[in-house]
Every structure is written in C-alpha cells, then in structure tokens.
C-alpha positions in Angstrom: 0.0 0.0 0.0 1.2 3.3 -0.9 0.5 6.7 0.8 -2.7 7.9 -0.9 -2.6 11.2 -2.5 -5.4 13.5 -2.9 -6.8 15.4 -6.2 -5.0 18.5 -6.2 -7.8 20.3 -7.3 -11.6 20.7 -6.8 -13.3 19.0 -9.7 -16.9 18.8 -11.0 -18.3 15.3 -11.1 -15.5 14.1 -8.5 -15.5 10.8 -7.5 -14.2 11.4 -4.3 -17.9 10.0 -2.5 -18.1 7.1 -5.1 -14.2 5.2 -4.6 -15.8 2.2 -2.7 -18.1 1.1 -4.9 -15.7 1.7 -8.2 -13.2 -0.1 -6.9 -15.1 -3.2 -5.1 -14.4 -6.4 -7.0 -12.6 -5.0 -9.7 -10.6 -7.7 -12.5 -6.8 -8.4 -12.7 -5.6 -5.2 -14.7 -2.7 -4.4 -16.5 -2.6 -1.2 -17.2 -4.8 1.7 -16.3 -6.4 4.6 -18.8 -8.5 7.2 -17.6 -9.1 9.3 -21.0 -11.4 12.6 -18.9 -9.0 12.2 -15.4 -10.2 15.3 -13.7 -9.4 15.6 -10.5 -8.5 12.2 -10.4 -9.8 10.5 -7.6 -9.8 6.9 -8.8 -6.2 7.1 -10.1 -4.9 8.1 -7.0 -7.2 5.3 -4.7 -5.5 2.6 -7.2 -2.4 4.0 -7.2 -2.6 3.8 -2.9 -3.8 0.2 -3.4 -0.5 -1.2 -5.3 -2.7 -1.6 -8.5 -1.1 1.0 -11.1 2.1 -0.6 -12.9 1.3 2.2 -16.0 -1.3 4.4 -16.5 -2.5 6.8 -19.4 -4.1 9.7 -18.1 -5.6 12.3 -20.7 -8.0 15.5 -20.1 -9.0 17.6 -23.1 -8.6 20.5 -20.2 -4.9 21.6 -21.6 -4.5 23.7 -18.1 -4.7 20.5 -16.0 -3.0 18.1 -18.1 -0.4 21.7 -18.1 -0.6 21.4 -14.2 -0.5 17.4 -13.6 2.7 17.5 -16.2 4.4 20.1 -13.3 3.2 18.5 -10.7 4.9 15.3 -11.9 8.5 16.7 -13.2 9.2 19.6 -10.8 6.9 19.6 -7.7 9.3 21.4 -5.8 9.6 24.7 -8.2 5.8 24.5 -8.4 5.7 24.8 -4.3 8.2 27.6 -3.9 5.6 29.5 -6.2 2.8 28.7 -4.7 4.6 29.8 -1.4 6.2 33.1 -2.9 3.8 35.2 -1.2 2.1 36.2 -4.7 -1.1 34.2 -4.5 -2.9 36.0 -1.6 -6.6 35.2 -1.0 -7.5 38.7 -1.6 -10.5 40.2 -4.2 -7.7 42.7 -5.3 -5.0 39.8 -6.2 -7.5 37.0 -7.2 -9.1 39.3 -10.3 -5.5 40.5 -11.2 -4.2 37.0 -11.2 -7.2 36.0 -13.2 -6.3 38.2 -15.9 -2.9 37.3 -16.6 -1.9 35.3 -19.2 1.1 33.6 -18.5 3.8 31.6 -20.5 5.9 30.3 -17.9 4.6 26.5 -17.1 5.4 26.8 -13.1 3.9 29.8 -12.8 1.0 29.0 -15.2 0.4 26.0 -12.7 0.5 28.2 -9.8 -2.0 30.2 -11.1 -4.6 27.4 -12.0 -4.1 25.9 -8.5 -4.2 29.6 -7.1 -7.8 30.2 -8.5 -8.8 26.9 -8.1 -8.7 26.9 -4.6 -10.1 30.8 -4.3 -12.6 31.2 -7.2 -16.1 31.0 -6.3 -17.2 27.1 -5.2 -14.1 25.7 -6.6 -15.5 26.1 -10.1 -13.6 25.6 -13.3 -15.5 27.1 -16.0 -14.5 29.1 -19.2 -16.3 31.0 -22.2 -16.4 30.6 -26.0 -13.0 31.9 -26.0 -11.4 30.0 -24.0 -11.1 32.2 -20.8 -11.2 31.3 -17.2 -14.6 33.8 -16.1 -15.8 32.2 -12.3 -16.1 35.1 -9.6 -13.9 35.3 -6.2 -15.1 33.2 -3.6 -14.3 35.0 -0.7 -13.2 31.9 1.8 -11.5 32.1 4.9 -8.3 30.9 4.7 -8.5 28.4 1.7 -5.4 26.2 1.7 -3.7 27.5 -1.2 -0.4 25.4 -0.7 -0.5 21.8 0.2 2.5 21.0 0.0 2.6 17.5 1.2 -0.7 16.6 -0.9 1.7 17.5 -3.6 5.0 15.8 -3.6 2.5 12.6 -2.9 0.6 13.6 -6.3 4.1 14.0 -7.7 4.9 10.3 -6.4 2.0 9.1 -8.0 2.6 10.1 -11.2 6.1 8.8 -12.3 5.0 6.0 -13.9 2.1 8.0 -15.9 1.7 9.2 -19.9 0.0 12.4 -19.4 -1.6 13.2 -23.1 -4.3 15.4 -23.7 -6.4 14.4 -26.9 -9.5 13.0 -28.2 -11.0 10.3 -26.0 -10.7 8.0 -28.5 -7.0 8.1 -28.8 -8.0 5.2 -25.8 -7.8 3.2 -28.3 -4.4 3.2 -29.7 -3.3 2.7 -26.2 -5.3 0.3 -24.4 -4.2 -3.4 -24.9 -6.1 -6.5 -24.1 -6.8 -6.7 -20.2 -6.0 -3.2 -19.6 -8.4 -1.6 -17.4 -10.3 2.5 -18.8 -12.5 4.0 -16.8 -14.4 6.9 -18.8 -16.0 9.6 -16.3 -17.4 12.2 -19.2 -19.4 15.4 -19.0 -22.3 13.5 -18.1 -25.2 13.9 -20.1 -27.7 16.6 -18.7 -30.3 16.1 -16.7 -32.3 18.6 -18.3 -32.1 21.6 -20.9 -30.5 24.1 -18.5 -28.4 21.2 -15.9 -25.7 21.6 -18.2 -23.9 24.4 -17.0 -20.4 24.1 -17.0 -17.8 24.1 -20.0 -13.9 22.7 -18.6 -13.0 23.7 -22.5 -14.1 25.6 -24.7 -15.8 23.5 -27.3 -18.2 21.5 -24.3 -19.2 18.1 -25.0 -22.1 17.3 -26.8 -24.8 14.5 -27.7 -23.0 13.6 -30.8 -19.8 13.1 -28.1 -21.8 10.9 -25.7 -22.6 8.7 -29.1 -19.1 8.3 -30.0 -18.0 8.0 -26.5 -20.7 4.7 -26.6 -18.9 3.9 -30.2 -15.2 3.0 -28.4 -16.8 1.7 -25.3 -17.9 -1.2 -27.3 -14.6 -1.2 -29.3 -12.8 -1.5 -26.3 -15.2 -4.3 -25.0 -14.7 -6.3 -28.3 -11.1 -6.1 -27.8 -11.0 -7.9 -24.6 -10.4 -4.8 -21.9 -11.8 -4.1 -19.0 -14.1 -0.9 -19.6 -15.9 1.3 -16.7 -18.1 4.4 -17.2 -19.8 7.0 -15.2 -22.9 9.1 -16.8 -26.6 10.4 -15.7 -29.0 8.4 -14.8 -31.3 9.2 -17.3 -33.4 7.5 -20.4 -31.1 8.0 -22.8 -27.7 6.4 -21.1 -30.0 3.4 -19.7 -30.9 2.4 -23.4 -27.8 3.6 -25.1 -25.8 0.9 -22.8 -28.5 -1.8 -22.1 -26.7 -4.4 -23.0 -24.3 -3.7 -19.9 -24.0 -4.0 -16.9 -25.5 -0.9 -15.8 -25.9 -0.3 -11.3 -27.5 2.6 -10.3 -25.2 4.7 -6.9 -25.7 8.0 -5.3 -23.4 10.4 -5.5 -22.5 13.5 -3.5 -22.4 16.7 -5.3 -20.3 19.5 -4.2 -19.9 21.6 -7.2 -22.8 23.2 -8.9 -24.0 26.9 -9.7 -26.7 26.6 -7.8 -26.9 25.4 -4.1 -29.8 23.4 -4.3 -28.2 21.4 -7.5 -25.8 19.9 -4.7 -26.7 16.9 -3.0 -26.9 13.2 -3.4 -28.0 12.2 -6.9 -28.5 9.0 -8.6 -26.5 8.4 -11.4 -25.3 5.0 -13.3 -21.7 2.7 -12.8 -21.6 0.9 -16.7 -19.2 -2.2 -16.5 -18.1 -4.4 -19.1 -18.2 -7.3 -17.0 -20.2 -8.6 -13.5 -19.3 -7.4 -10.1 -20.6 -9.3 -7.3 -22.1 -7.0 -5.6 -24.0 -7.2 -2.5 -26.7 -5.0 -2.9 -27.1 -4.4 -7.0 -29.7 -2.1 -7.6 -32.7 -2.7 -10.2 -33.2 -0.4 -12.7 
C-alpha cells in the first residue's frame, strides 16, 4: 500500500464519494487509462492500493494536463511559487491573477491551482473563448499550498503518460486486459443542468454517441471498460446491454446550491461485479 494522494484540485463530477463502490471487485488489470481524469480520484485510490504498474491519463482540459505534467516533473519549483507570497486570497489579487496570461509553465500552474482553490465554489469554468470567467469566492483561509498533498501527487505520477487528446485516442493505447475508466461530461439532466464548459468546445450528444462507439470497441477487444454518466433515459438504453448499477453520488460543485446533493447516477461495466446489494433499474 502506498501513501494515498489526494486530487489536487476541486473537480466537477469528483469521484471522491463514489471510490468504494468503483473499486469493489474489480478484475486483474494491467494497465490503467482514464481518457477525462479530472481531479483524479480513482487514479490516486488505485495507485494507494498497489494496482497502477502504468497508467495513461488524458483530459481535453490543456490547463490541468499543463498542471499534472508540473506537478509530476518539478513539484518542488511548483511549491516555492505557490509559497512566494504572490497568491494571496485577496478580491484585489484574485481578479488581477485571473487576468494574466502567462507563459511560464510553473507559474501557469501556480495560477490554475491559485484560483482553483479561491474562485467562487471551486469552479472551473471558461467562455467561448477559451477564458477562465468564475467570480472570487471570498473563503476564509483556503489552503492554497498543500504542500505534502503535492509531492504525494508527484509520487504518483512517475509511472504516468499524461496526453491530452481525443478520448478516442483510448484506443491506440489500451491493450487487451488493460483496465479504462471513462467519467465524461455527463449527459444533462435537463435543458438548463448543463452548466459548465472545462473547455471551450463543451461536450455534446454527438460526443456521448461516439464515447458509446469506443466503449464497445474496447469491449470487443478484450479490456476491462468502466463508465460513469446520468441516470437518465437516454444512457440506460444507449448501454443496455451492460451491466448498468444505479449509486448516489454527492455533489459539491454546482451553480446553484440546491443542485448539490446526493443524486443518482449510473456505474456501466463491461463485466459482473458481485455485488451485495445491485440495484434494479
């Protein structure tokens, strides 16, 4: 067992509430491939649990694969930013810090860490054109620097491919017994649950199709295939002929307090858990 780091960041859809029941009665591995990592949560529980010998992680977010790739090569230049005395949780520094637009990869980092941590509910959200636009938060002593959260991050991660492409890319990397977990932009629960964009193109219906496309390439060629989505109509039929078991999750992250909360929403597997207590859908 291995120390287990935590995700760095605060993350829509987190699966920080949901590790027990995605990693109960899991099959012999390989490797791992998580193509929309996130915060990554389940990475880091498998990584704790001795199960990670290589892992692809991709995120079309080019700001957090920017930040994990930092985080992995030089953790230590990437704390003495963080602890320059720059980053204050002030109204007057966050909106300045907001605005820039950096070059420098450490400092780039910092700064995506920096308003992670400060902006308003921990969300990540951008416009059409690409630019970071979520209000000060106004906490009380958020903990911009954790320092030991991040060297253990950094441990984590020396035996990862960090890419950030197409989803589908899965494909040229997963081999037979390999285990992917997919945990989209879930499909919305209705017209206006949709909120958030992580980039700048979003994800659409056409993506969830395609996404359902290479899930069943991937099963045909023998891996081990996971995904999270909404529980909704259209996810239930699109993958009924899997194994589909219906969890509530917690929700921290949403614009609105009253879309926070437990929620139900679907585990899709590839092959059978034995699970205790499987739910009918």
């Amino acid at each position: 067992m291995n120390k287990e780091a935590r995700p760095f960041v605060k993350w829509a859809g987190g699966k920080g509430s949901l590790l027990n029941e995605l990693t109960k009665n899991l099959p012999e591995f390989k490797n791992y491939h998580e193509p929309f990592v996130g915060g990554g949560a389940l990475f880091f529980r498998l990584y704790s649990m001795g199960k990670i010998r290589k892992a692809y992680l991709n995120d079309l977010n080019e700001e957090l694969m920017n930040a994990y790739q930092v985080i992995k090569s030089d953790v230590d230049s990437l704390i003495n930013e963080l602890q320059s005395g720059n980053y204050q949780n002030t109204k007057e520094i966050y909106y300045k810090i907001r605005a820039e637009e950096l070059k420098d990869k450490v400092k780039r980092v910092a700064r995506f860490i920096y308003l992670n941590k400060t902006a308003y509910n921990g969300l990540y959200r951008v416009n059409k054109k690409g630019k970071f636009n979520v209000p000060f938060g106004g906490y009380v002593n958020p903990t911009i620097c954790d320092e030991k959260n991040l060297k253990l991050v950094s441990q984590a991660l020396q035996k990862v491919e960090l890419v950030s492409e197409d989803f589908s890319m899965v494909l040229k990397h997963a081999q037979k017994v390999d285990l992917v977990y997919f945990d989209p932009p879930y499909f919305p629960l209705s017209e206006t649950s949709n909120f958030t964009s992580y980039t700048s193109e979003g994800f659409t219906k056409e993506d969830q199709d395609r996404l359902y496309e290479v899930y069943k390439h991937l099963d045909s060629g023998g891996r081990f295939v996971m995904l999270s989505n909404s529980y909704h109509p259209y996810t239930q039929k699109l993958y009924q002929e899997f194994d589909l078991e219906i969890v509530f999750a917690g929700r921290a992250i949403s614009c609105k307090a009253d879309g926070r909360g437990k929620i139900r929403e679907l585990i899709i597997r590839n092959w059978k858990p034995i699970v205790s207590h499987q739910n009918q859908l």
